[in-house]
Backbone atoms as SQL, in Angstrom:
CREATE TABLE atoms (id INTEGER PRIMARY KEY, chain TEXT, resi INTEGER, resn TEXT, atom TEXT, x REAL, y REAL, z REAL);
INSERT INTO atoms VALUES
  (1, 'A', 1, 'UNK', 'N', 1.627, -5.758, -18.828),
  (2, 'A', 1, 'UNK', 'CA', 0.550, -4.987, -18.229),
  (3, 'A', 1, 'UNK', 'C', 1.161, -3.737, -17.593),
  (4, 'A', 2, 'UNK', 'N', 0.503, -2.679, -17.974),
  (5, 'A', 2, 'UNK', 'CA', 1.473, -1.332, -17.559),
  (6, 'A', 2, 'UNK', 'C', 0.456, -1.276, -15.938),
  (7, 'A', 3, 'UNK', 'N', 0.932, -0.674, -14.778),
  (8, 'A', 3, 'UNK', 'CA', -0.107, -0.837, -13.378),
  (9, 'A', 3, 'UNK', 'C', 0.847, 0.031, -12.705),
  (10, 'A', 4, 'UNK', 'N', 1.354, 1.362, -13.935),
  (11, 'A', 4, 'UNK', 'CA', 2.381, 2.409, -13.111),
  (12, 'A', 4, 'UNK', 'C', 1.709, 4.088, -13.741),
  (13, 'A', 5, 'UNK', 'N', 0.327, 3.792, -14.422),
  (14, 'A', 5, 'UNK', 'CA', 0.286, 5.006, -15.066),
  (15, 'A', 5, 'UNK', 'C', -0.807, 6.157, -13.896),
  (16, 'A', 6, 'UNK', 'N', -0.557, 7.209, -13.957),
  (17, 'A', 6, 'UNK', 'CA', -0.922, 8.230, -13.055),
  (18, 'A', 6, 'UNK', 'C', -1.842, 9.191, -14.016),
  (19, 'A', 7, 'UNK', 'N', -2.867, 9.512, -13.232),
  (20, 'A', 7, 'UNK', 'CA', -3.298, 10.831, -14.004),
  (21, 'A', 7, 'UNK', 'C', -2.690, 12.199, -14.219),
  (22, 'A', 8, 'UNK', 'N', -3.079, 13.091, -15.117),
  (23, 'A', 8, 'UNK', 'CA', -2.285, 13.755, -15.339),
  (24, 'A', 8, 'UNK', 'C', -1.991, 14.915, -14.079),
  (25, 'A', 9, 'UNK', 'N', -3.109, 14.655, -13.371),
  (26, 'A', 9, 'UNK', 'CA', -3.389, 16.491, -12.175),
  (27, 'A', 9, 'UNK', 'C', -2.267, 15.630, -11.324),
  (28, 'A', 10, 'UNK', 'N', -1.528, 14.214, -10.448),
  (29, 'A', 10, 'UNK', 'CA', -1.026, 14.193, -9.570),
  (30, 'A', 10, 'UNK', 'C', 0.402, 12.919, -9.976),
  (31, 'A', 11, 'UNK', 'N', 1.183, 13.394, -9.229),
  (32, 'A', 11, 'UNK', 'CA', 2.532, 12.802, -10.001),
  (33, 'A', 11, 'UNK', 'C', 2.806, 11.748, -8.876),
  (34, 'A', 12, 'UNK', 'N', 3.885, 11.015, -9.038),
  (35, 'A', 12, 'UNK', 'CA', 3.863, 9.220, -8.676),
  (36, 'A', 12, 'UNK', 'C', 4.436, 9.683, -7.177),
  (37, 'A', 13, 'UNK', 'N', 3.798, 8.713, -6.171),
  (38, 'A', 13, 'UNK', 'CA', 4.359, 8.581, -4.670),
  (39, 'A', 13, 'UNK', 'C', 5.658, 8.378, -5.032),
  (40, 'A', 14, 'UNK', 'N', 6.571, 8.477, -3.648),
  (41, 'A', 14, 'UNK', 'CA', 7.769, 8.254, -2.829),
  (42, 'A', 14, 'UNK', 'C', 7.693, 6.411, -3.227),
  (43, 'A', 15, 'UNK', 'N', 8.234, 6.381, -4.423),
  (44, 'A', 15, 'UNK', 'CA', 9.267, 5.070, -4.905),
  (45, 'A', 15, 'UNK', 'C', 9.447, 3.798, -3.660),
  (46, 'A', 16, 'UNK', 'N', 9.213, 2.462, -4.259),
  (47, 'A', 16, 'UNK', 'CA', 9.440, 1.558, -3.599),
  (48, 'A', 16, 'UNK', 'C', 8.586, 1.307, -2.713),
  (49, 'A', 17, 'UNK', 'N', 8.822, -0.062, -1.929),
  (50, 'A', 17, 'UNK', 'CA', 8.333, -0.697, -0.863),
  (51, 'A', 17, 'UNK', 'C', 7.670, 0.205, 0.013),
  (52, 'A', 18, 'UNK', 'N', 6.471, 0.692, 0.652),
  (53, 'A', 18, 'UNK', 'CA', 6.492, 1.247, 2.346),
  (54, 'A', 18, 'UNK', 'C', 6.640, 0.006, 3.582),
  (55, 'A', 19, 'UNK', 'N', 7.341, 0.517, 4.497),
  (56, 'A', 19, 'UNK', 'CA', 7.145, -0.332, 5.414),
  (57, 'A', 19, 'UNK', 'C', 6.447, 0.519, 6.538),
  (58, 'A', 20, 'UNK', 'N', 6.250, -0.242, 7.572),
  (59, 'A', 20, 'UNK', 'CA', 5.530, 0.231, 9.150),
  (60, 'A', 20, 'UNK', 'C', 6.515, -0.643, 9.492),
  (61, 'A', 21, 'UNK', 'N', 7.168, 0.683, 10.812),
  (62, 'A', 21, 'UNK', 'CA', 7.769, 0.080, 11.928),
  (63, 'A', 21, 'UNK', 'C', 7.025, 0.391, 13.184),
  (64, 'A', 22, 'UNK', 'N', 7.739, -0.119, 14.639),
  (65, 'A', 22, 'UNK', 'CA', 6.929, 0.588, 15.264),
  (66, 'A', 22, 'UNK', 'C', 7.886, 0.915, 16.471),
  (67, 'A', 23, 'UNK', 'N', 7.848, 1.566, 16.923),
  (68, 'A', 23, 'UNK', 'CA', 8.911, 2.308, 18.221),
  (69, 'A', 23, 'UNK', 'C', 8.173, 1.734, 19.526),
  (70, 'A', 24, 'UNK', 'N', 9.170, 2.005, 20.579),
  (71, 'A', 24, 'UNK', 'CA', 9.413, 1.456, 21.521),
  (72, 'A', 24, 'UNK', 'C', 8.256, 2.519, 22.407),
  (73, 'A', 25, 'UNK', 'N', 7.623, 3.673, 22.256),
  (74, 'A', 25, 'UNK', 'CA', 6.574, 4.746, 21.954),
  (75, 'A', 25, 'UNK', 'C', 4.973, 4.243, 21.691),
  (76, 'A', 26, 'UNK', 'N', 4.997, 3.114, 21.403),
  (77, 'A', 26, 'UNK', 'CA', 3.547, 2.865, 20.647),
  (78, 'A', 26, 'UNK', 'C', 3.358, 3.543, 19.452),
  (79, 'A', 27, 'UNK', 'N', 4.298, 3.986, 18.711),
  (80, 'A', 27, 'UNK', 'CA', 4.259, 5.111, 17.540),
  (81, 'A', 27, 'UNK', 'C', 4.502, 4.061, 16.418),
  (82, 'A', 28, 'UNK', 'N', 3.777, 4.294, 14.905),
  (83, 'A', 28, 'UNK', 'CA', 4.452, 3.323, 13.988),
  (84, 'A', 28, 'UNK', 'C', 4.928, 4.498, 12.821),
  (85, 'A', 29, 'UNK', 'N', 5.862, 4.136, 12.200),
  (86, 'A', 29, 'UNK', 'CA', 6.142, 5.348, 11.031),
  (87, 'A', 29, 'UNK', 'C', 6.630, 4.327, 9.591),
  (88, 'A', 30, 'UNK', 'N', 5.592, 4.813, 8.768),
  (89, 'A', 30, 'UNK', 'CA', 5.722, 4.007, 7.514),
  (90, 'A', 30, 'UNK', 'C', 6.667, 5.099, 6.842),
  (91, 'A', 31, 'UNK', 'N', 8.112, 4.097, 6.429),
  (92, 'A', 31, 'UNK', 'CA', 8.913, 4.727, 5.631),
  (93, 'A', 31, 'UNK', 'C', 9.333, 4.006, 4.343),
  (94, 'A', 32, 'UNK', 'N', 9.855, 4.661, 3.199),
  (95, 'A', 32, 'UNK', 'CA', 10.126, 4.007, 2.044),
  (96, 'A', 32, 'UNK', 'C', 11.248, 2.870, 2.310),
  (97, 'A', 33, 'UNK', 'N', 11.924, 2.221, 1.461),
  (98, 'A', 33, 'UNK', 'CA', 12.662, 1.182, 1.667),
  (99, 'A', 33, 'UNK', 'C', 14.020, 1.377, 2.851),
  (100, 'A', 34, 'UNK', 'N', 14.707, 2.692, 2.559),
  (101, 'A', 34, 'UNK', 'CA', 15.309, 3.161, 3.563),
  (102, 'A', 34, 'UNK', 'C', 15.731, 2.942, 4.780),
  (103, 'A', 35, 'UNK', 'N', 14.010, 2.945, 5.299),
  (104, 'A', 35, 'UNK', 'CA', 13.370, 3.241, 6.757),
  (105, 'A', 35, 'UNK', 'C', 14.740, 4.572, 7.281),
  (106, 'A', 36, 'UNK', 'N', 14.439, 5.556, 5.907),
  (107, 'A', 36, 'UNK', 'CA', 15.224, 6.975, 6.004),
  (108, 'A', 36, 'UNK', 'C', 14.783, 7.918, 7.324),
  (109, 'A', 37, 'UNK', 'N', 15.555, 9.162, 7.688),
  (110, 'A', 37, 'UNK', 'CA', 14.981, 9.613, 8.928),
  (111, 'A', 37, 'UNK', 'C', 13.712, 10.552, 8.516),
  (112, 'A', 38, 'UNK', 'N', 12.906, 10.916, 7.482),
  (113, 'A', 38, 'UNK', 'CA', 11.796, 11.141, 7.449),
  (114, 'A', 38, 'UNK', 'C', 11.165, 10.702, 6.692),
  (115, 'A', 39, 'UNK', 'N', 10.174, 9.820, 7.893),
  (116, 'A', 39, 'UNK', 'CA', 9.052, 9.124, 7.319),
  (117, 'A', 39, 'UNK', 'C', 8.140, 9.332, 6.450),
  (118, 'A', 40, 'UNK', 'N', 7.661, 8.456, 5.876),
  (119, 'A', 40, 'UNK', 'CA', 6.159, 8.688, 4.660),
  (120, 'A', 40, 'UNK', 'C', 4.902, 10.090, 5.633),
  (121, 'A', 41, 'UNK', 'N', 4.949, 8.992, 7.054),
  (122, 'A', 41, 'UNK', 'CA', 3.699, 8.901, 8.167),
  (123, 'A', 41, 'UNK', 'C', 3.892, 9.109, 9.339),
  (124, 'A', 42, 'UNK', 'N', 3.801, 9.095, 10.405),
  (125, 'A', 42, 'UNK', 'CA', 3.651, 8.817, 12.059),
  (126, 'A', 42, 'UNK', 'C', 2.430, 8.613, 12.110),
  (127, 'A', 43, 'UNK', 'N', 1.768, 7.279, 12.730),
  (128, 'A', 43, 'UNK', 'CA', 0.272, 7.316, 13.220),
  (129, 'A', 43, 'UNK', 'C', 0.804, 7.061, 14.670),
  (130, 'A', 44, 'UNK', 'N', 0.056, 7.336, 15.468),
  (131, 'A', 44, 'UNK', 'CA', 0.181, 6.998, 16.871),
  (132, 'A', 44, 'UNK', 'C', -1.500, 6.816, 17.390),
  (133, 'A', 45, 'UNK', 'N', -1.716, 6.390, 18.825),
  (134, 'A', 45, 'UNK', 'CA', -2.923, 6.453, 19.153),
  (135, 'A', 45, 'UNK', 'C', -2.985, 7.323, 20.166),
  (136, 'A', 46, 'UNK', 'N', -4.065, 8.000, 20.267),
  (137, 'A', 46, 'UNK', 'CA', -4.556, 8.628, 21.709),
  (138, 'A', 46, 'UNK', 'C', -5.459, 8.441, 22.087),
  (139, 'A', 47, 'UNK', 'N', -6.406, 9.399, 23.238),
  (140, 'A', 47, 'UNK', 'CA', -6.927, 9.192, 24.055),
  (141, 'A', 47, 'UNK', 'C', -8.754, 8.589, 23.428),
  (142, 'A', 48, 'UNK', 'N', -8.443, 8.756, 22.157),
  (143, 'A', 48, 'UNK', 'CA', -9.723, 8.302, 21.232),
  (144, 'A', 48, 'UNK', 'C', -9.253, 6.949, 20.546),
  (145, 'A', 49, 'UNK', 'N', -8.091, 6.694, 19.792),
  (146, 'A', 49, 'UNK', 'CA', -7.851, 5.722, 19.842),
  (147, 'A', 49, 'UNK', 'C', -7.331, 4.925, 20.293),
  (148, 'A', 50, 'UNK', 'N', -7.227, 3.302, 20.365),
  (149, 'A', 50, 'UNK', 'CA', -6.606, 2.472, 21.129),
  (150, 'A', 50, 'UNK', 'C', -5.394, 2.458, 19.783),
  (151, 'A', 51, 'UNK', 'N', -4.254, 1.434, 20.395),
  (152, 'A', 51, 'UNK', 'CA', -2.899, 1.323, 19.794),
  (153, 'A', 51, 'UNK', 'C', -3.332, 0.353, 18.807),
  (154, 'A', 52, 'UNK', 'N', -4.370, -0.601, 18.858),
  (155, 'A', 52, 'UNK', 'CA', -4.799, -1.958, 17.955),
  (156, 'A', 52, 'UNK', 'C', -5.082, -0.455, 17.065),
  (157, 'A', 53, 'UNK', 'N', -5.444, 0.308, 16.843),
  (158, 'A', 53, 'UNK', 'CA', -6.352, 1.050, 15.389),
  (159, 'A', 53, 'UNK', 'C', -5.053, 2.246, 15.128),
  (160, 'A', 54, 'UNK', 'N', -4.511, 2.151, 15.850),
  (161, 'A', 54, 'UNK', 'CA', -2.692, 3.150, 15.163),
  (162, 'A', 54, 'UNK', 'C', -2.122, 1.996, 14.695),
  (163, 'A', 55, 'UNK', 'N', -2.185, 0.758, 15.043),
  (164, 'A', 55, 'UNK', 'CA', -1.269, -0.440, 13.953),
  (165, 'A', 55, 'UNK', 'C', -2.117, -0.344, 12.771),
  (166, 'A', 56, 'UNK', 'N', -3.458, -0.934, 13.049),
  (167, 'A', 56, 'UNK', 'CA', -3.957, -1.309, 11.465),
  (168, 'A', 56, 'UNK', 'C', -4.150, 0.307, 10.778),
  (169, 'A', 57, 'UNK', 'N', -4.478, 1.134, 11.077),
  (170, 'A', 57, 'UNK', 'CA', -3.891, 2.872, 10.100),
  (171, 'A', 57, 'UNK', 'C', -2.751, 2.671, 10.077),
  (172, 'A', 58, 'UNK', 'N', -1.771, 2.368, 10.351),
  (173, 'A', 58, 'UNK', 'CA', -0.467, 2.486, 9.515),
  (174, 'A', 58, 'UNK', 'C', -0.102, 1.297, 8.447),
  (175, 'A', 59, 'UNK', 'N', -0.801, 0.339, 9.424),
  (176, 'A', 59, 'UNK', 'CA', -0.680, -1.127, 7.909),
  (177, 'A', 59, 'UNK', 'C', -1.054, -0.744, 6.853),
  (178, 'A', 60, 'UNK', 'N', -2.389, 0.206, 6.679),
  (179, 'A', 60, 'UNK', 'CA', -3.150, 0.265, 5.648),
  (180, 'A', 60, 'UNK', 'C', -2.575, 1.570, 4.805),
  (181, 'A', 61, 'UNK', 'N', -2.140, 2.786, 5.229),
  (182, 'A', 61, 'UNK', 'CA', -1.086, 3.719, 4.859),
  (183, 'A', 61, 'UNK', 'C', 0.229, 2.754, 4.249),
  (184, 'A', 62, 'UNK', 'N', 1.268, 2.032, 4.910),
  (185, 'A', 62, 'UNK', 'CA', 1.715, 1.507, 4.616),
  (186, 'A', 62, 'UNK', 'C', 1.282, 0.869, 3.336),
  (187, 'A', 63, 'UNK', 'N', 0.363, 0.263, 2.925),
  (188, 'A', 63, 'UNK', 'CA', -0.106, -0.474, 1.781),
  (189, 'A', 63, 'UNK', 'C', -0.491, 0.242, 0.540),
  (190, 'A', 64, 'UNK', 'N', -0.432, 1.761, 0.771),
  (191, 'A', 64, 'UNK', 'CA', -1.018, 2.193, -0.347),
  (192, 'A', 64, 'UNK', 'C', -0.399, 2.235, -1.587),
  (193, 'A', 65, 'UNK', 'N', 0.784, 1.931, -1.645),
  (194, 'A', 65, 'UNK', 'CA', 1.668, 1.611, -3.222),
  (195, 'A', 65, 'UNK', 'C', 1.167, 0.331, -4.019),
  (196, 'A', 66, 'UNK', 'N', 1.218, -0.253, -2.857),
  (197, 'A', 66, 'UNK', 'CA', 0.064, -1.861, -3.325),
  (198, 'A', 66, 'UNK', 'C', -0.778, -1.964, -3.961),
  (199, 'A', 67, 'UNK', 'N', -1.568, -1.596, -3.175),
  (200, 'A', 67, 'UNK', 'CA', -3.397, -1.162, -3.112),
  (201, 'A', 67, 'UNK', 'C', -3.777, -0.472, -4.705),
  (202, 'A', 68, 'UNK', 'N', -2.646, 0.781, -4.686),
  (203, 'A', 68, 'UNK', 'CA', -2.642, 1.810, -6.125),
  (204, 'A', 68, 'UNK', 'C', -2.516, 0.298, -6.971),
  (205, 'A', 69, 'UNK', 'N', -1.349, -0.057, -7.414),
  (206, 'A', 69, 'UNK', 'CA', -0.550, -0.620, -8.523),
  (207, 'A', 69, 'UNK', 'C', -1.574, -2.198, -8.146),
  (208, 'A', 70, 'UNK', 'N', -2.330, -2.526, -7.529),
  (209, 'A', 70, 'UNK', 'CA', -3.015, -3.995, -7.544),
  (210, 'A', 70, 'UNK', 'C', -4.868, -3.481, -8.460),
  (211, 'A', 71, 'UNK', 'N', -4.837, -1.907, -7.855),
  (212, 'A', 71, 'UNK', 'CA', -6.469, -1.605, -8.279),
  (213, 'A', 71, 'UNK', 'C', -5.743, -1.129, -9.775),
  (214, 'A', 72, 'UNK', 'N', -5.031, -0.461, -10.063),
  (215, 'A', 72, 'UNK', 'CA', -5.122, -0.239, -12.058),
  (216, 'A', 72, 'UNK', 'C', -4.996, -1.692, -12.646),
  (217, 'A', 73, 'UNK', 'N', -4.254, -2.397, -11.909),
  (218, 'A', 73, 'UNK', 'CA', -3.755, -3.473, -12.515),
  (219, 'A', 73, 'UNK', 'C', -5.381, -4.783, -12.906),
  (220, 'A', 74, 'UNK', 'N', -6.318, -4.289, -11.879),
  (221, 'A', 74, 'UNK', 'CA', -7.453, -4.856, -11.550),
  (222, 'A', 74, 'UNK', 'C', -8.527, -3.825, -12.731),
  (223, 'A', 75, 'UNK', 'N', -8.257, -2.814, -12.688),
  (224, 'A', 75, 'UNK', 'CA', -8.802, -2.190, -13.719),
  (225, 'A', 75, 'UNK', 'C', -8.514, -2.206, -15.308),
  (226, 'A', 76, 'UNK', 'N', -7.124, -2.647, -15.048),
  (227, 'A', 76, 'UNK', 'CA', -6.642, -2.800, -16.950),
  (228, 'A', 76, 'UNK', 'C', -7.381, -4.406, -17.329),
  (229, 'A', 77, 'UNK', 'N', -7.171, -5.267, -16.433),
  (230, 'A', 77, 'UNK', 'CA', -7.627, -6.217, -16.617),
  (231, 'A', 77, 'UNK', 'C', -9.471, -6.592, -16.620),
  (232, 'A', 78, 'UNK', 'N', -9.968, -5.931, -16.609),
  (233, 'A', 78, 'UNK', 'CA', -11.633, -6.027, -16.408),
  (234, 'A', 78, 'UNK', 'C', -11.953, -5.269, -17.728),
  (235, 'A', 79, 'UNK', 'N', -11.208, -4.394, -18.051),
  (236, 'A', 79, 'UNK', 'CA', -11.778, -3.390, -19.319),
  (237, 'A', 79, 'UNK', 'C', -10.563, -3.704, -20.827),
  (238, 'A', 80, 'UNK', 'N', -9.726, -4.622, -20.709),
  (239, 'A', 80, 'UNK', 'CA', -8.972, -5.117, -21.775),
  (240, 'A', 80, 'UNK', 'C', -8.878, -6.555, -22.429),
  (241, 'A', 81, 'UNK', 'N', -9.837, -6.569, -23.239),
  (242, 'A', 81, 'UNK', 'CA', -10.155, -7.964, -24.068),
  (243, 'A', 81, 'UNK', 'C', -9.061, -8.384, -24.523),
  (244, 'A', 82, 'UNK', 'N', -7.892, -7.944, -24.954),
  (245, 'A', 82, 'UNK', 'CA', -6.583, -9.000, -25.163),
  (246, 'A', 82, 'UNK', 'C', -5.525, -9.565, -24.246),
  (247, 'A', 83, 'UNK', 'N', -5.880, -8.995, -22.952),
  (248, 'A', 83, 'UNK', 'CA', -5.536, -9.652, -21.767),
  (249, 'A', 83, 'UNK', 'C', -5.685, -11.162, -21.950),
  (250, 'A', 84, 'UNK', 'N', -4.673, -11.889, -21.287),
  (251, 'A', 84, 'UNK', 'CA', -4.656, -12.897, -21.074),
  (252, 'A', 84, 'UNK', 'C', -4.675, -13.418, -19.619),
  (253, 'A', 85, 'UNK', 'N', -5.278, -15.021, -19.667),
  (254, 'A', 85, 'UNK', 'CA', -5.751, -15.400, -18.478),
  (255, 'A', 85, 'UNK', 'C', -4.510, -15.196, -17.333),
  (256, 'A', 86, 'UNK', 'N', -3.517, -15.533, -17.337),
  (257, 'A', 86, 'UNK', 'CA', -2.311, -15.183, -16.939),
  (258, 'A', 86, 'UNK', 'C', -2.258, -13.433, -16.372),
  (259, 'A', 87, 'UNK', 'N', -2.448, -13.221, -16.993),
  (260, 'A', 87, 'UNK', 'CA', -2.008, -11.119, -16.727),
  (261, 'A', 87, 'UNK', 'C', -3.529, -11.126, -15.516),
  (262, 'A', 88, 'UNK', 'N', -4.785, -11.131, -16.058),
  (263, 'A', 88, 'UNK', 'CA', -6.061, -11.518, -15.174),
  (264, 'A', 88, 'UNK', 'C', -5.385, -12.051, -13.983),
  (265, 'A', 89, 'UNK', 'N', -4.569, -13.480, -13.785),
  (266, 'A', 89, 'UNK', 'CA', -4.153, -13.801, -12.307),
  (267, 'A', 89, 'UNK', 'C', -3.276, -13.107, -11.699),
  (268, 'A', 90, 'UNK', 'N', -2.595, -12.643, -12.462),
  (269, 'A', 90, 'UNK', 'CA', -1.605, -11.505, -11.775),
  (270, 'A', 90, 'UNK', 'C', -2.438, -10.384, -11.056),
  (271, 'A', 91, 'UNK', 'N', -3.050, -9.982, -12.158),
  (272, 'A', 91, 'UNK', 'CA', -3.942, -8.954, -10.948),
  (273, 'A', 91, 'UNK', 'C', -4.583, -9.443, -10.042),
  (274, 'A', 92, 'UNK', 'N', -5.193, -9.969, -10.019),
  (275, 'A', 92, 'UNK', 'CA', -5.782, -10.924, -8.752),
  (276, 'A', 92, 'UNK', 'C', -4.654, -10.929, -7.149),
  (277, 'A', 93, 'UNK', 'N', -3.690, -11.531, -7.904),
  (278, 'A', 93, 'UNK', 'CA', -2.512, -11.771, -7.058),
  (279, 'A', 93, 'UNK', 'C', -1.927, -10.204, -6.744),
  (280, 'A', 94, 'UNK', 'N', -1.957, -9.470, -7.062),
  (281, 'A', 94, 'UNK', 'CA', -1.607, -8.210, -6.790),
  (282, 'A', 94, 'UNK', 'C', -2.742, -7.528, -5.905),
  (283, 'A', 95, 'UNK', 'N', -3.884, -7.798, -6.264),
  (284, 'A', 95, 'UNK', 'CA', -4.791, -7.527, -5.458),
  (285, 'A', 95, 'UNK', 'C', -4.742, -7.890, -3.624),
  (286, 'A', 96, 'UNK', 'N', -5.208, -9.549, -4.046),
  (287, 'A', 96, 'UNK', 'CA', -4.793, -10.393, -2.696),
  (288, 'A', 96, 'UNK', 'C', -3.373, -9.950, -2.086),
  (289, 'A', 97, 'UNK', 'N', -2.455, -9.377, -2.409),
  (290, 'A', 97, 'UNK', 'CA', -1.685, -9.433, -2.000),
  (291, 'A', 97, 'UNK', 'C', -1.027, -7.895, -0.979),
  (292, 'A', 98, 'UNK', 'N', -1.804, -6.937, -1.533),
  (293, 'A', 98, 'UNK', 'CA', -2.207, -5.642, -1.377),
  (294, 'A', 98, 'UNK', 'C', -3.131, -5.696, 0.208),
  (295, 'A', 99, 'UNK', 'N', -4.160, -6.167, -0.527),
  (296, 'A', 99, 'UNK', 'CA', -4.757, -6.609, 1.291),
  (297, 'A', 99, 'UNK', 'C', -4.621, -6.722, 2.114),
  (298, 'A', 100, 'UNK', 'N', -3.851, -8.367, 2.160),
  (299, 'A', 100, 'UNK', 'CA', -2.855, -8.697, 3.205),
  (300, 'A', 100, 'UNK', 'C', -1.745, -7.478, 3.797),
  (301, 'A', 101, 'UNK', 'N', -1.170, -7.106, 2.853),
  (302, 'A', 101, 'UNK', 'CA', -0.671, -6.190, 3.663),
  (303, 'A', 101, 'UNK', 'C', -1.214, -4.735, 4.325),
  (304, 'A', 102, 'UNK', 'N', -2.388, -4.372, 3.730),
  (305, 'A', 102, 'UNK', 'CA', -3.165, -3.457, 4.631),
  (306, 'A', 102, 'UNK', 'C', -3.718, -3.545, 5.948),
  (307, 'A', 103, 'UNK', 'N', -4.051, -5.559, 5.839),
  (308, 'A', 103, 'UNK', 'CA', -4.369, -5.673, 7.111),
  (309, 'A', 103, 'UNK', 'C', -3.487, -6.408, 7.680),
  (310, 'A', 104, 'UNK', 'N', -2.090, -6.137, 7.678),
  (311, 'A', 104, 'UNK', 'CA', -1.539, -6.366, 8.610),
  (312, 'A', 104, 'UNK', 'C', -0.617, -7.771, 8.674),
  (313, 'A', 105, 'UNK', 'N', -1.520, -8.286, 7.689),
  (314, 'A', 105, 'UNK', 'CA', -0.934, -10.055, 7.285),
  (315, 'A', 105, 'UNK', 'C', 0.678, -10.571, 6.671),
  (316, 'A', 106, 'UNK', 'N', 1.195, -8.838, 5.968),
  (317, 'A', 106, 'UNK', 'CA', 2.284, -9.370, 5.050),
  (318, 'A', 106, 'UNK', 'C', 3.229, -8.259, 5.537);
């Protein structure tokens, strides 16, 4: 199952894993596998948001390599009749698994 192809107008994110860390600041900065000195992100909260909604925006930033490669993978599989039941659970599992880490779970 290919769940790496891009359209043609925009070319592939910053490679690998994102993670969210979070500083000693209340600051979280999602960086590639690295955790190199410049980040993907900085979310922080202020005086509009609380720090609970700068964690889950960065979980969910954090997740977006997931999220991408779980929704084509969810899309090849709904519109490809020689798919097999197997490749179908994978996406699933790529899906579920995407989630979890948006919200915070993985």
């Amino acid at each position: 199952m290919n769940t790496n192809k891009f359209p043609e107008d925009i070319g592939p994110y910053t490679t690998g894993v994102w993670r969210c860390r979070e500083n000693h600041k209340g600051e979280f900065f999602i960086s590639s596998q690295s955790f190199g000195f410049a980040p993907i992100a900085k979310v922080k909260g202020d005086k509009r948001s609380t720090l609970k909604d700068a964690k889950s925006n960065a979980h969910l930033i954090s997740a977006a390599p997931e999220l991408l490669t779980a929704l084509y993978a969810m899309m090849n599989s709904c519109f490809d009749p020689a798919l097999t039941e197997g490749e179908a659970y994978e996406a699933f599992d790529l899906a579920r698994d995407a989630i979890a880490k948006a919200e915070g779970f993985k």
